[in-house]
C-alpha positions in Angstrom: -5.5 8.6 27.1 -8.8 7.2 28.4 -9.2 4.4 31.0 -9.6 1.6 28.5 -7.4 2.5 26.4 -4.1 3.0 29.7 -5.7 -0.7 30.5 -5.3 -2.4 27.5 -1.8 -0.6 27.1 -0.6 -1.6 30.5 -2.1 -5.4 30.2 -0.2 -5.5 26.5 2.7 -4.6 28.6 2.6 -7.1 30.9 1.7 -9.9 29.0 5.0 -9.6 26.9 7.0 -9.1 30.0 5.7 -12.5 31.7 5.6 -14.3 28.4 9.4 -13.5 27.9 11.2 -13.2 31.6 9.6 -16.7 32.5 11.1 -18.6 29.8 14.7 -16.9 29.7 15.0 -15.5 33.8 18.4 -15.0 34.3 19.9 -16.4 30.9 19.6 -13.1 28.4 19.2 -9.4 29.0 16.1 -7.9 28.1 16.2 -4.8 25.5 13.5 -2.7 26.2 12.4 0.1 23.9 10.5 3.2 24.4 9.3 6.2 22.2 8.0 9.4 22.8 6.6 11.8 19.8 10.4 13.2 19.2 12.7 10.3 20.9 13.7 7.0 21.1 15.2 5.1 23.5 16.3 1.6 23.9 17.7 -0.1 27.5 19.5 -3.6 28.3 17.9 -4.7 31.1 19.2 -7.6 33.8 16.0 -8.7 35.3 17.6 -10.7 38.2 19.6 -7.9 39.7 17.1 -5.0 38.0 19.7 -3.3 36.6 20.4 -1.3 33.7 23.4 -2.5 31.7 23.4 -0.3 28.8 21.3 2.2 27.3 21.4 4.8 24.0 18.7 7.2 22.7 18.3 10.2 20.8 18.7 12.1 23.6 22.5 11.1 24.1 25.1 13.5 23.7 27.3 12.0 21.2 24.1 11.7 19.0 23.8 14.9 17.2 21.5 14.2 13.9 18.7 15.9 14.6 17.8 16.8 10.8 17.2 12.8 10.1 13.8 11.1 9.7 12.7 9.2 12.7 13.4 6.0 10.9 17.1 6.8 10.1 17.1 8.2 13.8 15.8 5.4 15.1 18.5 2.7 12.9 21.3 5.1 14.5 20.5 4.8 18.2 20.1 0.7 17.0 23.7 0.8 15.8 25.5 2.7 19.0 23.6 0.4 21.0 24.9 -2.7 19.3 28.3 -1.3 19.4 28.3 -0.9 23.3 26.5 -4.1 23.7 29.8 -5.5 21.2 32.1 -4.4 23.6 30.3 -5.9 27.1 30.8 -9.7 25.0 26.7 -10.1 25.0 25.9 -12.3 22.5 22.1 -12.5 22.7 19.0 -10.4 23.8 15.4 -10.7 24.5 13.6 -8.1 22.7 10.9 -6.2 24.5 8.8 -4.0 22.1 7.0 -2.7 25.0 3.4 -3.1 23.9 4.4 -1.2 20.4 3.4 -2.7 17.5 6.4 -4.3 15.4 6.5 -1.5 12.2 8.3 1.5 11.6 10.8 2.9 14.1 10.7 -0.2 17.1 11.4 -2.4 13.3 14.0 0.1 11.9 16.0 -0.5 16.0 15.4 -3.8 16.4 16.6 -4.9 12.2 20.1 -2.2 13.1 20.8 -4.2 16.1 20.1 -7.9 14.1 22.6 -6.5 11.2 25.9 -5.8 13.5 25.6 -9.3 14.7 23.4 -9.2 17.9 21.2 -12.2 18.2 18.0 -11.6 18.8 
């Protein structure tokens, strides 16, 4: 990546973090999502303590569907992740797209995690 484009990445970044741990410090965890060309992986993040409470990916070992499109991949890895966050009694998250845009596999994650009950 050039300069200007690593600047404008990392200032997207940080404009969504501020906008979103000002208003809600403390209250809600923070789901943060990341891809890479082959993987995807989404975090619950505690901001006060900066700690990670849970986190699933494609990369997990009990996820083994490598043959699926990114998309299906991506509403998988939403669906474990709701499931774990089910069982720790949250009830609402923040959702941090991380400076992606909101379409296609950060969508497909954040819809899979809104239809098992998680409010977003």
């Amino acid at each position: 990546m050039s300069k200007t484009s690593l600047r404008r990445a990392n200032w997207l970044k940080k404009r969504i973090r501020t906008k979103y741990s000002l208003g809600t410090l403390g209250k809600y965890p923070r789901l943060v999502v990341f891809k890479s060309n082959k993987h995807i992986y989404a975090q619950l993040i505690d901001d006060l303590n900066s700690k990670t409470l849970l986190s699933s990916s494609t990369k997990d070992k009990d996820f083994k569907k490598k043959s699926e499109t990114k998309i299906n991949q991506s509403v998988l890895v939403g669906n474990s992740l709701a499931e774990k966050i089910k069982k720790s009694k949250i009830k609402k998250i923040i959702f941090d797209r991380n400076g992606y845009r909101y379409h296609g596999r950060v969508k497909a994650l954040a819809e899979s995690i809104r239809e098992q009950g998680i409010e977003i």
